[in-house]
C-alpha positions as CSV (number, residue, x, y, z in Angstrom):
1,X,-51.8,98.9,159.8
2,X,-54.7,100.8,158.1
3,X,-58.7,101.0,159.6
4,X,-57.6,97.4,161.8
5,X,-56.4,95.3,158.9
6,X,-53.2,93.8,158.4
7,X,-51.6,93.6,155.0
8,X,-49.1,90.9,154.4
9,X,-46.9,90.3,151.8
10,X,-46.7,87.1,150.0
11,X,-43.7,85.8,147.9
12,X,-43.7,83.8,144.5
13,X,-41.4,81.3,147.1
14,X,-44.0,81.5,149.4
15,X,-46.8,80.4,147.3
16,X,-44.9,77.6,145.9
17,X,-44.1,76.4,149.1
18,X,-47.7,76.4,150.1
19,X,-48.2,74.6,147.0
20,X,-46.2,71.2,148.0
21,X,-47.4,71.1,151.2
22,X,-51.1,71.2,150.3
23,X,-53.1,67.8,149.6
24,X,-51.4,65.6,146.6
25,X,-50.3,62.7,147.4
26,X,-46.8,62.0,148.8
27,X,-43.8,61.2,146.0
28,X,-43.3,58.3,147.4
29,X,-46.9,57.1,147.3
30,X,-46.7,57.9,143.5
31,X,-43.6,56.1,143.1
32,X,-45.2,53.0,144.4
33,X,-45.7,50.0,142.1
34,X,-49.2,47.9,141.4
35,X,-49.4,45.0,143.9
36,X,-49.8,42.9,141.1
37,X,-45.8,44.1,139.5
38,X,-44.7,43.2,142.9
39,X,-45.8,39.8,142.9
40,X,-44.9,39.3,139.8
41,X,-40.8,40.3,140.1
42,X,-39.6,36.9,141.0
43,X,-40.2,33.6,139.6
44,X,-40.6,30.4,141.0
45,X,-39.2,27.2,140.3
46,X,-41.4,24.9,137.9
47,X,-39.1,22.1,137.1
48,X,-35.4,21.0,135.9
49,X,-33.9,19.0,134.2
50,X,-30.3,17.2,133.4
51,X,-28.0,16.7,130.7
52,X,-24.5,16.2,130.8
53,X,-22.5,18.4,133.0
54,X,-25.5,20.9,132.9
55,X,-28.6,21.4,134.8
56,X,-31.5,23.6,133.2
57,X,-33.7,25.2,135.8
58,X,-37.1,26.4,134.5
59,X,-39.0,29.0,136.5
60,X,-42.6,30.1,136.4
61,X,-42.8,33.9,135.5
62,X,-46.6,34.7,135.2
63,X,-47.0,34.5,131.6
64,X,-43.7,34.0,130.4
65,X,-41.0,30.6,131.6
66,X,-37.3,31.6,132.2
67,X,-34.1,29.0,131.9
68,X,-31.3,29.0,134.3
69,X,-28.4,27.3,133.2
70,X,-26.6,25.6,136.6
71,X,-23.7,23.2,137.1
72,X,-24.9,19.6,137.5
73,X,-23.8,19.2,141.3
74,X,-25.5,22.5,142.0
75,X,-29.2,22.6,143.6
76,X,-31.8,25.0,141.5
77,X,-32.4,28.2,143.6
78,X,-36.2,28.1,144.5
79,X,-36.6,31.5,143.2
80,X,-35.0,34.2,140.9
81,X,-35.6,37.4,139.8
82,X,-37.2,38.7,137.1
């Protein structure tokens, strides 16, 4: 210790470490999806309809309808996902 002041070394690990634990926002806050994408991963049942041996189950997907092929004696599920 010269004249009262301490010198300190600081490694290139050091720094880094510093680094990541300095403001930014957490991985898994980045890694997050929009509320909206959430919402949107399933689909909800918007009608069906019979023929034959077959049921078709149509689902409301935001923009887009899906068709789920079922079994006649099988009950639509009231959701998928996307």
């Amino acid at each position: 210790m010269q004249g009262g002041v301490k010198m300190e070394s600081i490694t290139l690990s050091g720094l880094v470490v510093l680094a990541s634990l300095s403001g930014g926002p957490a991985e898994a806050e980045i890694s997050k999806p929009p509320a909206l994408q959430m919402a949107q991963a399933s689909c909800s049942l918007s009608g069906q309809q019979r023929a034959g041996a077959r049921k078709y189950c149509y689902y409301n997907c935001g923009e887009t309808v899906r068709t789920v092929v079922v079994a006649a004696g099988r009950v639509c599920p009231a959701s998928i996902r996307r």
